[in-house]
N, C-alpha and C positions, 0 to 999 in steps of 0.2 A: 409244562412250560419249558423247561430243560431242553425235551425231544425235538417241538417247534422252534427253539433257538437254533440246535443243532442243524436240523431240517433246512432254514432260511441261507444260512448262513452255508451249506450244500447247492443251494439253488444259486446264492449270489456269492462268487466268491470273493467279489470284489469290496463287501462291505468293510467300513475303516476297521472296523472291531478285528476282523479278521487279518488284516494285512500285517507282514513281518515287517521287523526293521531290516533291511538290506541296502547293501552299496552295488555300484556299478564299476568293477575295475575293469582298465582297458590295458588289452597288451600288446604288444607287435607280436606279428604274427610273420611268418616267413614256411611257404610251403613249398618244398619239392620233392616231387614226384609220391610217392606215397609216406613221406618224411615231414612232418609239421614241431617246427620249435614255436616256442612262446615264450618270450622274456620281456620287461622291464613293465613289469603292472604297473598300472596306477589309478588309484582312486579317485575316481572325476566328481564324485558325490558325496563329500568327508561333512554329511551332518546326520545328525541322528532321526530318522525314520526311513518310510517304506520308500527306497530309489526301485525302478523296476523296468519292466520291457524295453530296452534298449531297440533301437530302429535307426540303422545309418541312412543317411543320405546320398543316393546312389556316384555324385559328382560333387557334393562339396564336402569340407571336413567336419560333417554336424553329426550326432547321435545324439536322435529323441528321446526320450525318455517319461516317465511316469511318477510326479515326486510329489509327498503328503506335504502340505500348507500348513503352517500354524494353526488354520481353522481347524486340520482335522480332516479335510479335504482336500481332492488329488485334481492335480493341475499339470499340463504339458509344459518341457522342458526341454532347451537343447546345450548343448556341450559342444565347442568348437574346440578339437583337439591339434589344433595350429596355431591358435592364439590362449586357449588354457581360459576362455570364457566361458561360463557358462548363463543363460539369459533365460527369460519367462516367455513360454507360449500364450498361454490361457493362465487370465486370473478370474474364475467367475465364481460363482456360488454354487454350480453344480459341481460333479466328479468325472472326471475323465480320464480313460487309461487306452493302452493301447494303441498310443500315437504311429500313423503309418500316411507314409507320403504317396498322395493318389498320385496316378498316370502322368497329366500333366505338371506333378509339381507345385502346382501354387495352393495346393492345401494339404491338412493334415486332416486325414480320415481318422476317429478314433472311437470310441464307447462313450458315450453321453447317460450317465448312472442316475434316474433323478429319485428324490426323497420316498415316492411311493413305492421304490424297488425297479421299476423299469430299466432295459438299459436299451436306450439307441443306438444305433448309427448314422451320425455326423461329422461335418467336416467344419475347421475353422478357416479361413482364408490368413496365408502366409504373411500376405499384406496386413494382416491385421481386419478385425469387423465379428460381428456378429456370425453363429454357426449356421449351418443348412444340415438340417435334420434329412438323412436318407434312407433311414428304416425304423420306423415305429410300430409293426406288429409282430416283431419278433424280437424274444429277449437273447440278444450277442452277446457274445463273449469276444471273441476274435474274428480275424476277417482276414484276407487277403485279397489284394486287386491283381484279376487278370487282362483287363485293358480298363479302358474309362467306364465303360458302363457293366461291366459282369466283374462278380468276385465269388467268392467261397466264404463260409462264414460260419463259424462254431457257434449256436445254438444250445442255450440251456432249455432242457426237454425232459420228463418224463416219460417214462421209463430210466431213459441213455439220452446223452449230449449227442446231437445230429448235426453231421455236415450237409449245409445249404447251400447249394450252387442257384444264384441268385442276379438277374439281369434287371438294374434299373429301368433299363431303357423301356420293357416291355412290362414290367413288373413282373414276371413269372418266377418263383422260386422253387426249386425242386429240392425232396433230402435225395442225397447220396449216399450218404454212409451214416452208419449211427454206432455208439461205444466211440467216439473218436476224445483224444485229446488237445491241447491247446496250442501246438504246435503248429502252424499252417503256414508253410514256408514255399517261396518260389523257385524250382531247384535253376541255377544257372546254366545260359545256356540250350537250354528246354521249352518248349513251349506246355511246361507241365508246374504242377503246385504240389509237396510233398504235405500228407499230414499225416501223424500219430493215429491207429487204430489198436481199441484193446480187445482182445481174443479170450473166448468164454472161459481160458484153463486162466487169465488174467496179465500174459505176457503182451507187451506192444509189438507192435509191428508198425514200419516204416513202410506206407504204403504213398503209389505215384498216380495223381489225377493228370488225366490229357487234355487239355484243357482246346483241343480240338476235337478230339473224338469222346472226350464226356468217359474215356475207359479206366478203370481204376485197377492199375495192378501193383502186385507187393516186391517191395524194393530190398528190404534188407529185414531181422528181426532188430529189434530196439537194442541200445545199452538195458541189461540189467537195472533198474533203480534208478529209472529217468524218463522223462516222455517230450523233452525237448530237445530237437537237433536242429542244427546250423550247417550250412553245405559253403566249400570253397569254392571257387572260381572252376576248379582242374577235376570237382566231384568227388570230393572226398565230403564225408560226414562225420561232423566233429557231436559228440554227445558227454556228459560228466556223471555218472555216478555219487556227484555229492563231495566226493575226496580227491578226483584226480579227469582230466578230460582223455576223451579216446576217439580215434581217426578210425576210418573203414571207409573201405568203397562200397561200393552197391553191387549187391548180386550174392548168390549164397555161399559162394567160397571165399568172400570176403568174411574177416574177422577185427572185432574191437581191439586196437594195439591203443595203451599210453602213449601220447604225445608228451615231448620234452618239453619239459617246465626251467625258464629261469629267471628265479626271483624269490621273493617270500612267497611260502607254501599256506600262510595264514590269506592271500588272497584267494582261495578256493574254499573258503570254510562255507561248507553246504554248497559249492555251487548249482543253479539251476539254468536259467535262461541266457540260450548264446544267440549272440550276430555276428555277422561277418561283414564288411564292407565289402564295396563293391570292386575295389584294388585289392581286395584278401591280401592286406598288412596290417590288421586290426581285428582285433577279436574282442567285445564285449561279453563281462560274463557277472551274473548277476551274483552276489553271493551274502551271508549272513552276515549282520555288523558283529 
């Protein structure tokens, strides 16, 4: 019974039992040229449970986010960091993480978890209403939108977690890569999506899909003890170790350098999960209550 709990809970990793308690601190951020400071944290999410996947809004001052309910179940949230609000997406009965602002804006694509373990993709409308379910035969994880109707999308899979490059419009879904990680970022600028791939000795690699030509090549090796990055406007890639965040550009004479920190050092405890806004003067970073 042990193994089977272990097991499921491998497959889903999104189950409540599983989720840590974590905050969402936000810093200013200020980059030039291959130089990145980060001062005046702050905690946009000061209650006890899981805050998590931070997702800005490419033109207003919102970050989405993933935050456990009284129930016990996880409901979309945003944080307006101009007016210091924070307000409810979704209050349903199911579980939803992963919140991300499709192409046109008027809805949030994100993970629809239901009680039998399934997890979809769905969107809820901004305006408020009822979701539109957009992928029910494969179990998501993540996803990423490369126009309105194609995305990329992390797959939990046996053997390995498989990247799906995936067109509504037609319904054809292809894997691309498999061993990949949870990171599925659109790099700025590019007509390309970065994600996480693990290598059989078990190091990451930072590898770049083209989201023209379908080619997939390797951009940089990973941070050490980490398998989520975050890209600036100017192409730099910010990743955390847990204890401290680190800049690099892409290509292989680029190397992992500390970015200056200033503020309290207890807002990095564990950090994991970064965003970047789309002015790259904010940096969400997930980290340990």
């Amino acid at each position: 019974m042990k193994k089977l709990i272990a097991f499921c809970c491998c497959l889903a990793p999104f189950l409540a039992a599983a989720q840590p308690n974590t905050d969402i601190y936000l810093f200013d951020l200020a980059v030039k040229g291959t130089k990145v400071v980060l001062s005046k944290p702050l905690n946009i999410t000061p209650h006890v449970g899981y805050d998590n996947q931070p997702f800005f809004h490419p033109t207003q001052p919102l970050v989405y986010y993933t935050a456990v309910a009284d129930s016990g179940r996880t409901d979309l949230r945003a944080y307006n960091y101009q007016s210091a609000q924070s307000q409810a997406i979704t209050t349903t009965r199911e579980r939803e993480f992963s919140p991300t602002l499709t192409e046109d804006q008027q809805f949030l694509s994100c993970i629809i978890q239901r009680d039998n373990g399934n997890q979809d993709l769905g969107q809820y409308p901004l305006a408020g209403g009822p979701p539109t379910v957009l992928i029910d035969n494969l179990k998501v994880g993540y996803h990423a939108w490369i126009d309105r109707t194609r995305l990329l999308l992390f797959v939990l899979a046996t053997p390995v977690n498989a990247l799906h490059y995936h067109d509504l419009a037609t319904g054809r879904d292809t894997v691309v890569a498999r061993n990949i990680g949870r990171s599925i970022k659109r790099i700025p600028n590019q007509a390309a999506i970065s994600f996480m791939q693990q290598t059989p000795e078990g190091t990451w690699l930072i590898q770049r899909f083209d989201t023209k030509t379908r080619a997939i090549t390797t951009i940089a090796p990973g941070l050490a003890g980490s398998e989520d990055v975050a890209w600036t406007r100017n192409g730099l890639m910010l990743m955390s170790n847990g204890e401290q965040i680190y800049s690099r550009r892409p290509g292989a004479r680029g190397t992992w350098q500390p970015v200056t920190i200033k503020g309290a050092p207890t807002a990095l405890k564990k950090a994991s999960r970064l965003a970047i806004n789309a002015a790259a003067d904010k940096l969400a970073v997930v980290v340990d209550e």
